[in-house]
Every structure is written in structure tokens, then in C-alpha cells.
LONU-158978 format. One record per residue: x, y, z of N, C-alpha, C, O in turn; residue in three letters. Coordinates in steps of 0.001 Angstrom, whole numbers, plus 500000, padded with zeros to 6 digits. Layout:
BEGIN
XYZXYZXYZXYZALA
...
// end
This chain:
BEGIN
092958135795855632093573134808854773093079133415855164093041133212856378UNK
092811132720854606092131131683854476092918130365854799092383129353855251UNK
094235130494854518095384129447855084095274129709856931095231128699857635UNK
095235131138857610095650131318858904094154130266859398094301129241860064UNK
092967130698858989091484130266859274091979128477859284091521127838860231UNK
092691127860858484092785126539858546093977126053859359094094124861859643UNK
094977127092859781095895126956860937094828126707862290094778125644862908UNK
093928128018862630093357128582863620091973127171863751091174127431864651UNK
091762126242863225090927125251863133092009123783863513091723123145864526UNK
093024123398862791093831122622863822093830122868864994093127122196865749UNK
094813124153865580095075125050866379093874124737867826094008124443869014UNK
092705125005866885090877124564868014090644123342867927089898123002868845UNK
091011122234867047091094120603867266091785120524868460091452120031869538UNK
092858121115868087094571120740869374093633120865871085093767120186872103UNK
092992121675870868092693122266872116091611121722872791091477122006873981UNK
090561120755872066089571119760872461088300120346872070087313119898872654UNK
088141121147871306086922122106870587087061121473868668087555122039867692UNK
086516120382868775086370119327867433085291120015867042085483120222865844UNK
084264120492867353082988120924866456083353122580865633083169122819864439UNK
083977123679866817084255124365866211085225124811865630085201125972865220UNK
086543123838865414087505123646864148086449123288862693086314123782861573UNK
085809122096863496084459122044862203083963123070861559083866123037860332UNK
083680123847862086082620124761861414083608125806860758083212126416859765UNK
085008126071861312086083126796860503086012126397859464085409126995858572UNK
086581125334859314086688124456857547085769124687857091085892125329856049UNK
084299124342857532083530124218856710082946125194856119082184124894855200UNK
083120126587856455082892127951855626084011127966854651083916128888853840UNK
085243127047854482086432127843853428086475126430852479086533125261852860UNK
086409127158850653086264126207849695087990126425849091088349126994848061UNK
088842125742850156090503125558849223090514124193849417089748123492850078UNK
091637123859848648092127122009849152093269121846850385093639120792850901UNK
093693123166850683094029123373852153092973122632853251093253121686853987UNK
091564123403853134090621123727853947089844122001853788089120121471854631UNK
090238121470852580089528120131852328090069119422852916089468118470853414UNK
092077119681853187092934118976853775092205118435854992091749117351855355UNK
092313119844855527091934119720857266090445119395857954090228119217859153UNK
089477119367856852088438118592857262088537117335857152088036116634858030UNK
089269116689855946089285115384856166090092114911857252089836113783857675UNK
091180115678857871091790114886859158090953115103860119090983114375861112UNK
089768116461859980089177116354861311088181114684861579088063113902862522UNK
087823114736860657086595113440860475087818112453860563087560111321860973UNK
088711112654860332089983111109860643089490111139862215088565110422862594UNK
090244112100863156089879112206864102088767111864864833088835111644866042UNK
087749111802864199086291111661864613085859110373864308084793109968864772UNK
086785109447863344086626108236863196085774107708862213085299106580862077UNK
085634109114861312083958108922860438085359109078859050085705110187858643UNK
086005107706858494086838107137857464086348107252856458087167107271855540UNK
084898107382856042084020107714854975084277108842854109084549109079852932UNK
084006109625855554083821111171855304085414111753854959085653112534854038UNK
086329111260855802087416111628855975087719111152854278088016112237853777UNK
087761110584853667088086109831852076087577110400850871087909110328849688UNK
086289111239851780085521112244850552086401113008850602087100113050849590UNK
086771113938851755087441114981852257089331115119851525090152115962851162UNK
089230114283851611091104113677851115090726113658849486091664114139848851UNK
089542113210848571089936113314847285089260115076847035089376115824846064UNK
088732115221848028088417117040847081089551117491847605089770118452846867UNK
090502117456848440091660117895848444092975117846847644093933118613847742UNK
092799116638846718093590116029846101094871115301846298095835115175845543UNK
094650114859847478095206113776848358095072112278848706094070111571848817UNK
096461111995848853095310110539849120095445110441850937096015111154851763UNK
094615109186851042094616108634852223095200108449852895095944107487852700UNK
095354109336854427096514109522855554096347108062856187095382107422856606UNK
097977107775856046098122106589856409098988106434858115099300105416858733UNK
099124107527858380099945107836859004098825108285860882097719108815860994UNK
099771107771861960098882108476863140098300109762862934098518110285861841UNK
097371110579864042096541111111863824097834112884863900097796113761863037UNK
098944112910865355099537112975865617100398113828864449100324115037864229UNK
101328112723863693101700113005862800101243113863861425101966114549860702UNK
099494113541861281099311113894860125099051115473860758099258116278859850UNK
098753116000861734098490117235862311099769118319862329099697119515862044UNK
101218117406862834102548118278862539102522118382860915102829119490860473UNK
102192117366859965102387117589858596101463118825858111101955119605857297UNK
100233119022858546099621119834857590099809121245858482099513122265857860UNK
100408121479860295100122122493860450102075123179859327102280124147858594UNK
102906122133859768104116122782859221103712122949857116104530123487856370UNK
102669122501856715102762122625855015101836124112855149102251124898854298UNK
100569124783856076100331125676856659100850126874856928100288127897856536UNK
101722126894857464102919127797858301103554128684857333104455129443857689UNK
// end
């Protein structure tokens, strides 16, 4: 299931493995999976990318710590 794959990619952010949460997302085409790439690139500081990432998700722009936006999408996840 394709929601657990975008749990299990926070889950590998949380843990200090940023490239291969990357490469989770980036095999899965949902707006779940768009969610969580754009917070990864929040994370990574690349605001660009993270803004592409947030409108193919159909979201807007996390305004919120990094922190916070991570309890929001693993509990909308769950």
C-alpha cells in the first residue's frame, strides 16, 4: 500500500536517512506521496522544490515548523 511506503519514508527522514526517504517518494505517483516529498525538500531547504512538490499535491505552502508539519502528515497517514 502506497500510504504505509509514505509513512515508512517520514519514518527514514525521522531517523537521519534524508536520501533514502527520497527515493521512497520518489517511486510513488499519489498527492500523499507529493505531500511528503515536498516536506522532504522543506527539510533540505531546497523552498523551490518543496513549492513544486506542495502544488502537485494540492496543497499549499507549509507554513508551519518542520516538526509540526511531520506530526501533521504522519497522523493524516495513519
Amino acid at each position: 500500500m502506497k500510504t504505509n511506503e509514505c509513512i515508512q519514508a517520514l519514518e527514514t527522514e525521522r531517523a537521519g536517512d534524508w536520501d533514502r526517504a527520497h527515493r521512497i517518494v520518489q517511486e510513488i505517483d499519489t498527492a500523499e506521496a507529493a505531500w511528503v516529498h515536498a516536506y522532504l525538500h522543506r527539510v533540505e531547504g531546497d523552498l523551490g522544490n518543496a513549492a513544486y512538490w506542495y502544488r502537485r499535491a494540492g496543497r499549499p505552502e507549509c507554513r508551519t515548523s518542520l516538526e509540526a508539519e511531520w506530526q501533521v502528515l504522519f497522523d493524516a497517514l495513519s
